[in-house]
C-alpha positions as CSV (number, residue, x, y, z in Angstrom):
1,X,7.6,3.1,-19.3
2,X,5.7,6.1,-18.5
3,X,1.9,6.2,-17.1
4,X,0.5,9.3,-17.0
5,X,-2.3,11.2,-16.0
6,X,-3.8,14.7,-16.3
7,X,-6.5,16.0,-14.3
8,X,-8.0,19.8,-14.4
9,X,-9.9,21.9,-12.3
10,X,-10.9,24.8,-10.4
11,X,-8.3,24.6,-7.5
12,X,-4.6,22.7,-8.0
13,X,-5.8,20.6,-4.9
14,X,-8.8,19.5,-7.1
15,X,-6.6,19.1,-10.3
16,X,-4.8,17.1,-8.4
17,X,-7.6,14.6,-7.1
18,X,-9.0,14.5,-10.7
19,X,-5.6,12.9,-12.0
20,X,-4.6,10.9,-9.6
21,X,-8.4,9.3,-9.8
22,X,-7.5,8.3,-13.3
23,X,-4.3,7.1,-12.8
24,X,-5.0,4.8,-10.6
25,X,-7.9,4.1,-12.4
26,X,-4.8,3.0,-15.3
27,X,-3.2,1.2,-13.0
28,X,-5.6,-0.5,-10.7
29,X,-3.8,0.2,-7.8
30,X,-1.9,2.7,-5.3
31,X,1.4,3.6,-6.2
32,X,3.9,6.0,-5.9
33,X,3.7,9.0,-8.1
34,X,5.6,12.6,-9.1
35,X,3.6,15.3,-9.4
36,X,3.6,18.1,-12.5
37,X,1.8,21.4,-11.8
38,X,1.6,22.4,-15.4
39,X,-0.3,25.9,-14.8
40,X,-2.2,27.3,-11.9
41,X,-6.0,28.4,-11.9
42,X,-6.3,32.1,-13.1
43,X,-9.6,34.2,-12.2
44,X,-12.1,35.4,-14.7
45,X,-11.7,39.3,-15.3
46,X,-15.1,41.2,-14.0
47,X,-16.2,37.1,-12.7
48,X,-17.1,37.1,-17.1
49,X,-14.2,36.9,-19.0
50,X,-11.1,35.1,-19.4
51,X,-9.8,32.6,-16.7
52,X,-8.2,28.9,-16.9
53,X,-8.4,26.2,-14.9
54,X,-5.2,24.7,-12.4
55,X,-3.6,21.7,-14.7
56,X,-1.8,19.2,-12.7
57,X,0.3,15.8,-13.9
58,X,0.5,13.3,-12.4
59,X,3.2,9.9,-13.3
60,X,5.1,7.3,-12.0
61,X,7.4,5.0,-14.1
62,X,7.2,1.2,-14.3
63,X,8.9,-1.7,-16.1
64,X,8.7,-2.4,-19.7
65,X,7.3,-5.7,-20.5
66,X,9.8,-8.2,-21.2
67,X,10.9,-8.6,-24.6
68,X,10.1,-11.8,-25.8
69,X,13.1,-14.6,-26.7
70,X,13.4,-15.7,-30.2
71,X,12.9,-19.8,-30.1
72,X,16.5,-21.8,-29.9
73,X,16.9,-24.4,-32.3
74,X,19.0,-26.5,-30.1
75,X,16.1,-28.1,-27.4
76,X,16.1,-27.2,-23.6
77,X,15.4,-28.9,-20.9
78,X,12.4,-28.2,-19.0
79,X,14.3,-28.4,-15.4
80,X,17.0,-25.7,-16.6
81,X,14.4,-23.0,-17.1
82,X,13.6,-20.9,-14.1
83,X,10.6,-18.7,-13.5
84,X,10.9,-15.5,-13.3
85,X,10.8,-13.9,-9.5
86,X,6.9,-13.1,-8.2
87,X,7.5,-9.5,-8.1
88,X,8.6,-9.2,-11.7
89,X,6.1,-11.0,-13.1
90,X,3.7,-8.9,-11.3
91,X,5.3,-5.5,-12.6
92,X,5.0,-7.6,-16.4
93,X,1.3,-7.8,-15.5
94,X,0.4,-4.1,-15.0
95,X,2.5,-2.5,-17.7
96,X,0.0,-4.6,-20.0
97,X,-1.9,-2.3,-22.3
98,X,-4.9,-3.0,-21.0
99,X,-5.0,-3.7,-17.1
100,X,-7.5,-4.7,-15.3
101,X,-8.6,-2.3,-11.9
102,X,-8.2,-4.1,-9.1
103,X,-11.2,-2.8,-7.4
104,X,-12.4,-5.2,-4.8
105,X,-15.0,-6.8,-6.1
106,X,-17.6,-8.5,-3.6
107,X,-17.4,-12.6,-3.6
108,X,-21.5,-12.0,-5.0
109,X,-20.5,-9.9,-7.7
110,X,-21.9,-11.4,-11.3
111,X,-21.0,-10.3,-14.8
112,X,-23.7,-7.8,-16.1
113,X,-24.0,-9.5,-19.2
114,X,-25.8,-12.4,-17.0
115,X,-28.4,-10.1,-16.2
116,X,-32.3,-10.8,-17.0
117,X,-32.9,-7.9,-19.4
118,X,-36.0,-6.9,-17.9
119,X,-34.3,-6.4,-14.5
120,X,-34.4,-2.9,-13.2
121,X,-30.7,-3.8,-12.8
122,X,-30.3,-5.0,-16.6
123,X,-32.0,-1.5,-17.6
124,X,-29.6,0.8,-15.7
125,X,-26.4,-1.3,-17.2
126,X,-28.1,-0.8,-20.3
127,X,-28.3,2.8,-20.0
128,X,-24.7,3.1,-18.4
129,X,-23.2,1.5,-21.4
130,X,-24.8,4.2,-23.7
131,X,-23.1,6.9,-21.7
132,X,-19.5,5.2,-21.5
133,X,-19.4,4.7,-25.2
134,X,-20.7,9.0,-25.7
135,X,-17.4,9.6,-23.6
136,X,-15.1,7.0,-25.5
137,X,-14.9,4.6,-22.6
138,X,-14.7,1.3,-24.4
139,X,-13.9,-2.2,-22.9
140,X,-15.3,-1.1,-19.9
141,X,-16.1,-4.3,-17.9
142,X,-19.5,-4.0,-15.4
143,X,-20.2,-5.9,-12.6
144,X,-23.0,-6.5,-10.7
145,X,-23.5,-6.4,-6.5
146,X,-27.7,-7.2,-6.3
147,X,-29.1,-5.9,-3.0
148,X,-32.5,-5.8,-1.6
149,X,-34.5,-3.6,-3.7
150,X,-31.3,-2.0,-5.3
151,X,-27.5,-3.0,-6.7
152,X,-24.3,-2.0,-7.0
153,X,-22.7,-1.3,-10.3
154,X,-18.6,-1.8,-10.5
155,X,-16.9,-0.4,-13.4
156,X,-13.3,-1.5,-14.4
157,X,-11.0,-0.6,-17.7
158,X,-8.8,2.3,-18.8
159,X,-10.1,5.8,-18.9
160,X,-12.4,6.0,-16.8
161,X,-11.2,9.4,-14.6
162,X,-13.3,11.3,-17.4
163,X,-16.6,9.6,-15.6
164,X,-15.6,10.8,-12.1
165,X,-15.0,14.2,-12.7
166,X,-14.7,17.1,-10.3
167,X,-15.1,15.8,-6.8
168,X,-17.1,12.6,-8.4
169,X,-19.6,15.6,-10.3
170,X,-20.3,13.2,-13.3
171,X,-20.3,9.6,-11.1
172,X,-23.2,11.4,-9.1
173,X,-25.0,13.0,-12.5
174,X,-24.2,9.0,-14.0
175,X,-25.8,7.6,-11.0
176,X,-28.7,9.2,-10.9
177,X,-30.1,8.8,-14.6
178,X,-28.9,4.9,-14.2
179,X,-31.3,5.3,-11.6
180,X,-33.8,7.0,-13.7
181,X,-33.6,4.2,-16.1
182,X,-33.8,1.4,-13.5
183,X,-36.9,3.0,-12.2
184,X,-39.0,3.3,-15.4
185,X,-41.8,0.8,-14.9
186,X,-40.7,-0.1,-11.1
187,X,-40.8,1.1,-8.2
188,X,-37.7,2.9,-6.4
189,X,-34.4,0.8,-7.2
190,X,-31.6,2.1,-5.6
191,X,-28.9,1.9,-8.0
192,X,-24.7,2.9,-7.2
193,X,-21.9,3.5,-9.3
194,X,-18.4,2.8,-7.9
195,X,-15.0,3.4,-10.2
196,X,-11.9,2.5,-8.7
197,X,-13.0,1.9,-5.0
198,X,-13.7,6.0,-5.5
199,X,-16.5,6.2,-3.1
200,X,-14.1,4.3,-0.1
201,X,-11.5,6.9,-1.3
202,X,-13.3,9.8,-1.1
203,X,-14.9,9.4,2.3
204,X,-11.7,8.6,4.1
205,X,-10.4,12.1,2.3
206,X,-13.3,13.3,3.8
207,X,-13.4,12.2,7.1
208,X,-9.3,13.3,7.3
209,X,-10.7,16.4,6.4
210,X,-13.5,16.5,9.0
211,X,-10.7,15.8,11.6
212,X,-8.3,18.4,10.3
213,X,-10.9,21.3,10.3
214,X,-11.8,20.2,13.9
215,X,-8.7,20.0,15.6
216,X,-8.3,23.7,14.0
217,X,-11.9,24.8,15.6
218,X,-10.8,23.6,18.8
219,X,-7.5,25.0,18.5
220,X,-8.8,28.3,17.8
221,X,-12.5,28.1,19.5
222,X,-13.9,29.8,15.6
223,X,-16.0,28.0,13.5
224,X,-15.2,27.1,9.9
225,X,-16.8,26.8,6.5
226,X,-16.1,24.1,4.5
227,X,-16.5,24.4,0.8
228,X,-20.4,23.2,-1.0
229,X,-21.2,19.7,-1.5
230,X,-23.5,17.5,-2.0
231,X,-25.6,15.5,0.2
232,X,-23.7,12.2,0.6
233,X,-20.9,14.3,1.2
234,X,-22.1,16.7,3.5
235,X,-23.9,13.0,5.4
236,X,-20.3,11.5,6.0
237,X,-18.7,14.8,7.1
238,X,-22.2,15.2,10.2
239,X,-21.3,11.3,10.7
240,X,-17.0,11.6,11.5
241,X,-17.8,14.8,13.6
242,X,-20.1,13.4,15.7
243,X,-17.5,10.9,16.8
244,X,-15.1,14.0,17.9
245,X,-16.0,16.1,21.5
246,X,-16.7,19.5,21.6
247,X,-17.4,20.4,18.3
248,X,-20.6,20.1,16.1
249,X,-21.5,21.0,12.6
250,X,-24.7,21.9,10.7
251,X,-25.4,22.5,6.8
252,X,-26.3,26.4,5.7
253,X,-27.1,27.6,2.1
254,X,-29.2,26.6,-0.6
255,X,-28.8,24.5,-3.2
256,X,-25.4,23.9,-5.1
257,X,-24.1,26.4,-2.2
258,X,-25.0,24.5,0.7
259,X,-22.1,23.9,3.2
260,X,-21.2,22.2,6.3
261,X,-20.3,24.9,9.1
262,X,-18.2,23.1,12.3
263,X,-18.1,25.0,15.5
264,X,-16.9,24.6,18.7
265,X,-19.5,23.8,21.8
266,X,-17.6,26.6,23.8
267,X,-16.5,29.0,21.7
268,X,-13.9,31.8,22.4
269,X,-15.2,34.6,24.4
270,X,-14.7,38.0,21.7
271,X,-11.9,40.7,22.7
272,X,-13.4,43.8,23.1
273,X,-11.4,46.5,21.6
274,X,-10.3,49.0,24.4
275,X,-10.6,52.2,23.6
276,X,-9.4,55.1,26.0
277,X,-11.5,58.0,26.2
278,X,-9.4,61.0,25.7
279,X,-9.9,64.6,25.7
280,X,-10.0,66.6,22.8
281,X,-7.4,69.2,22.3
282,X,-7.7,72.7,23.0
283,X,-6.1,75.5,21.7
284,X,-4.6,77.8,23.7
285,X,-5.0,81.1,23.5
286,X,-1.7,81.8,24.9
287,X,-0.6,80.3,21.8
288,X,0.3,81.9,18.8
289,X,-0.9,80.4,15.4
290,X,1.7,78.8,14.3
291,X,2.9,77.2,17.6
292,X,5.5,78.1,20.0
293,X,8.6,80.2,18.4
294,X,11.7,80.3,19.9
């Protein structure tokens, strides 16, 4: 059996992210996986017209559920039957239709249907659920981590890459009316929205990414631009490179074009270009127009 996923996006890097989210999203776990790059990203004519996305694929194959025996007439002993190994059942598990995430859940997580309704908690599941069913998540499962002055909302069920989105885009836009709708008649309740373990996910991609642009900056003794993000991201990039010596980073730009800049605390000294001053030419009048004829 087949279990596919298709993400899109700007970059094939980002494509990629974007469908592997939802596949393991599917699956509930990290697996092995080929990857499809069904077209690459083409560029808007004049930045206006035109222009497609990168489309990547993402699969892996796993085992058809076993078929199920027809009943014997003739009885069998109990003793003569032998389970099945552990490993199979557990492949029979997750090629269910529906499987179950296996995000880890906190030992004080509670089902979101247990929730006091007029909880700023209750509120912002409320609200989440009206979103899920507008993008055609259905038996989504939600729940509930309650924190001091704040919780944590866990999602699990099948097609939930589409609330993700470009580098977690729509979790972020999710979260934050949740948390609009927690915080209508209370004060600030600090709600989060986790899919999949992505948060975990995406800051170890970004810390490896920290790492990686540093060990270039101190290769090279340049600073480098890293693309925009948003604030949590841009927080957990400052926090990994203030663990690494001799480099530091600050964030420039505005807005949806703010970016982290890393540079090195002794840069490379800049080659001058030598230039040798040389004379101009003269003509000589001994010279004939044309040059020397032989």
């Amino acid at each position: 059996m087949i279990k596919e996923a298709i993400g899109t996006a700007e970059t094939v890097e980002e494509a990629l992210e974007a469908a592997k989210t939802e596949l393991f999203a599917l699956l509930g776990e990290d697996i092995d996986f080929d990857i499809d790059v069904i077209s690459q990203p083409k560029k808007k004519v004049l930045g206006m017209f035109g222009g497609s996305p990168a489309k990547v694929r993402v699969y892996t194959e796993i085992a058809d559920p076993a078929p199920k025996k027809a009943k014997s007439k003739a009885p069998k002993k109990a003793k003569e039957s032998t389970p099945a190994p552990k490993a199979e059942r557990k492949i029979e598990k997750k090629s269910e239709k529906t499987v179950k995430e296996e995000t880890k859940e906190p030992q004080n997580a509670v089902d979101s249907d247990t929730l006091d309704k007029d909880t700023p908690a209750a509120k912002a599941v409320a609200y989440l659920k009206t979103i899920l069913t507008a993008l055609g998540c259905i038996d989504i499962k939600i729940k509930v981590v309650l924190r001091d002055n704040g919780a944590l909302l866990i999602l699990t069920g099948e097609g939930l890459g589409a609330c993700i989105g470009r580098r977690g885009e729509t979790l972020d836009a999710i979260q934050y009316l949740s948390s609009l709708a927690a915080n209508s008649a209370s004060d600030y309740y600090k709600i989060s929205i986790d899919i999949g373990n992505y948060r975990e996910r995406r800051e170890k991609t970004l810390i490896s990414l920290a790492n990686k642009i540093s060990s270039q900056v101190l290769r090279n003794g340049r600073s480098r631009s890293l693309e925009p993000m948003n604030p949590y991201e841009r927080r957990i990039i400052h926090t990994a490179i203030q663990e690494i010596d001799g480099v530091s980073s600050h964030s420039v730009g505005e807005g949806d074009r703010r970016h982290i800049v890393i540079t090195p605390d002794n840069p490379a000294p800049k080659t001058a270009e030598k230039t040798e001053a040389r004379e101009p030419k003269k003509d000589s009048a001994a010279l004939p127009l044309y040059g020397k004829i032989k």
